[in-house]
C-alpha positions, 0 to 999 in steps of 0.5 A, spaced: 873 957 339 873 954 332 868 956 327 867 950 322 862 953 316 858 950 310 858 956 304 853 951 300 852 943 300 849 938 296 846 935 301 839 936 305 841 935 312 848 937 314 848 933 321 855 930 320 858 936 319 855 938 325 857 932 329 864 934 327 864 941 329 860 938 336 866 933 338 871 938 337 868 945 341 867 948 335 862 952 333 857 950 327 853 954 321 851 952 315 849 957 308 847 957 302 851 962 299 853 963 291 857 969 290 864 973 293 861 976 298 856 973 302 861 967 301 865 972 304 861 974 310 859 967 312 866 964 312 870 970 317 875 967 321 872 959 320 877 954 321 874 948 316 870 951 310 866 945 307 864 947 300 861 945 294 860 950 288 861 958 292 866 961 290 873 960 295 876 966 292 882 970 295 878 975 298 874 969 302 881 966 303 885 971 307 878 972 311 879 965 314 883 963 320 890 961 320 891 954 318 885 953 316 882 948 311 877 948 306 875 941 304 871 940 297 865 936 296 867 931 291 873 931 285 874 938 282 876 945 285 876 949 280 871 954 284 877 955 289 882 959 288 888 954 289 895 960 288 892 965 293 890 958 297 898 956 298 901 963 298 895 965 306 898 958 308 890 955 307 891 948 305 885 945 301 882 938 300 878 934 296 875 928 296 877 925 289 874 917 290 867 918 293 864 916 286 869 913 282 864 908 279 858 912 279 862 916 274 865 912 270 858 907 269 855 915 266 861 916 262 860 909 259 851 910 258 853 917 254 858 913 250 853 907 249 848 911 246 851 916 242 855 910 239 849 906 238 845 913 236 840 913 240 839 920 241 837 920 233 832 914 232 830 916 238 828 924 235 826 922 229 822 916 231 818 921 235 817 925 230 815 921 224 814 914 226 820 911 224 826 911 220 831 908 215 836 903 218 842 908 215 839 914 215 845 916 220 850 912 218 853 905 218 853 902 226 859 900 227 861 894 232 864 896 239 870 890 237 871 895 231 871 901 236 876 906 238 875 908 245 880 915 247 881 917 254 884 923 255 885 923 262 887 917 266 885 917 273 881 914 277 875 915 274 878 915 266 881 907 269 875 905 271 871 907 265 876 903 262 875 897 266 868 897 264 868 898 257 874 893 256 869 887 256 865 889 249 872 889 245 873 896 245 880 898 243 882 903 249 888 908 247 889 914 251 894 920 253 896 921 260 903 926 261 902 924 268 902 916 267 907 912 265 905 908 258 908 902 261 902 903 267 897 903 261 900 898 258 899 894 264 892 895 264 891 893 256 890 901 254 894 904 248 899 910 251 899 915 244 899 923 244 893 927 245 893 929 237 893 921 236 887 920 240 884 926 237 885 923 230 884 915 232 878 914 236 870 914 234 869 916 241 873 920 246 871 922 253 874 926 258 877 925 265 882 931 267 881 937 272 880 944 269 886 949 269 889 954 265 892 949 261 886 945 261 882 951 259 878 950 252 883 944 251 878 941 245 876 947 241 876 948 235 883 946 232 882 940 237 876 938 234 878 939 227 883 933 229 877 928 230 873 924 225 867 926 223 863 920 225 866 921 232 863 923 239 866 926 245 864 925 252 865 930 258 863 928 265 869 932 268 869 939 267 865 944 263 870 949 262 875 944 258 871 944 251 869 950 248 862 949 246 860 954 241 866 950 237 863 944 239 856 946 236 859 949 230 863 943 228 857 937 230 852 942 226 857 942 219 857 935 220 865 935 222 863 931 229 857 926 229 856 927 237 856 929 244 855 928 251 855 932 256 853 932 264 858 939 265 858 946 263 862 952 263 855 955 265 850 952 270 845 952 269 845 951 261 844 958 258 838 959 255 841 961 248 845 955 248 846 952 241 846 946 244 840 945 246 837 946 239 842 939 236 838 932 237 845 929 237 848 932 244 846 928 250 845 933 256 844 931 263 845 936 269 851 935 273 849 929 275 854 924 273 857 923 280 849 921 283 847 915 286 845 914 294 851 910 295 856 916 293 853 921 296 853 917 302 860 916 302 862 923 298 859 927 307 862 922 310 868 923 307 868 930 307 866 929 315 872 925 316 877 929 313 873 935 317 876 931 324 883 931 321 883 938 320 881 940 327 885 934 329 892 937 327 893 930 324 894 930 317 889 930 311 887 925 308 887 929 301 890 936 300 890 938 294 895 944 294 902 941 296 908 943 292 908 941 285 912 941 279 907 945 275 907 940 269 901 942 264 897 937 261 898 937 253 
């Protein structure tokens, strides 16, 4: 008999899932796992592995059966070790447009606030009462703002779609899209040094690997404005924030908003938490009833494909050309 197992999900009932496993004459369980080993012990021999944050590492990987699949809630899989996948022949899927716009309307809230500088009026209206106009800078019109996407997928063009009608100037750098695409939807193509150095607000729409890992670090930062912001709903592990700390306390960076982090929950030593001019939300950029409705149904479609034998609808880990993003 097939086994199809939840290691964790962000779902309070599991019941879809469950009547996929059913159809199928395969057995079902559901955990709330965290780490290697009780990822492990809950996934030996399974066929379908829905997961969500536990981490899918080469040990829990060989554990699986043959020709299984493991399918992940939403658009990142950094948490599965994607190599050792390939090479035991488990093909892993994702499911990469539940909440394309639930995104993108996040990525534009932070990025209304922080051009409008909400977080400090905010901050020091609280604290004494009110505050000078300029007291933190001239405000500048949208017309007259560069928008910078790094990153052109389909959350980082629906973010475009969404900003384009308050006049925003929209560059962006993409190796795996062409500039005539871009330029066919009105977006500036430049190189990612050009983003750095143009925008007044830069948001980040990529996966994160080895060559996206700390991508904007220091040196990076030390491309960007000083009255520029940057935004990231992708993925944690693509800015170093000790860098980006250090850079928004010198005054080198005005601001920052961000819903991922390298660690969740945020550490409690963070540098971040003390600054008034970082936006914090907790992961929660993909949220809406909606998404989350569509993000199970999905993930429980793609399930039935699996244990079907036909073909999935998103596998993430075909052959590739190992092209890095820079």
């Amino acid at each position: 008999m097939s086994r199809v197992v939840v290691t964790d999900s962000p779902f309070a009932r599991t019941d879809l899932e469950a009547a996929v496993a059913k159809s199928h004459r395969a057995s079902f369980a559901a955990y709330n796992c965290s780490a290697e080993e009780e990822t492990l012990r809950a996934t030996g021999q399974a066929q379908v592995v829905f997961n969500n944050f536990a981490p899918i590492t080469a040990k829990v990987l060989a554990g699986l059966a043959a020709d299984a699949t493991v399918i992940r809630y939403g658009v990142g899989y950094d948490n599965v070790d994607i190599a050792a996948a390939t090479e035991l022949g488990v093909r892993v899927s994702n499911v990469p447009d539940y909440g394309t716009a639930t995104v993108a309307e996040h990525a534009a809230a932070l990025l209304f606030a922080l051009l409008r500088r909400l977080p400090h009026y905010n901050a020091t209206i609280k604290a004494d009462g009110w505050c000078a106009t300029r007291a933190f800078g001239e405000l500048r019109a949208f017309a007259s703002t560069t928008v910078g996407l790094v990153g052109t997928g389909r959350i980082g063009m629906a973010l475009a779609e969404r900003l384009r009608p308050f006049g925003f100037k929209i560059i962006a750098h993409d190796p795996f899209v062409s500039a005539a695409a871009l330029q066919a939807v009105g977006i500036t193509p430049v190189s990612f040094a050009q983003v750095l150095g143009e925008s007044h607000a830069v948001s980040l729409h990529l996966p994160l690997n080895p060559a996206t890992h700390h991508l904007i670090d220091a040196t990076a930062l030390g491309l960007m404005r000083s009255d520029a912001v940057i935004v990231n709903t992708a993925r944690g592990g693509l800015v170093d924030v000790r860098a980006l700390a250090a850079a928004i306390e010198s005054g080198a960076l005005a601001g920052a908003g961000l819903d991922v982090f390298e660690s969740e929950p945020l550490d409690s030593y963070s540098p971040l938490r003390g600054l008034d001019q970082v936006i914090l939300t907790p992961h929660v950029a993909f949220v809406s009833a909606d998404a989350s409705a569509k993000l199970q149904r999905m993930a429980a479609e793609e399930a039935d494909r699996a244990l079907s034998g036909t073909d999935l609808r998103n596998w993430v880990n075909p052959p590739s050309t190992g092209q890095e993003f820079r």
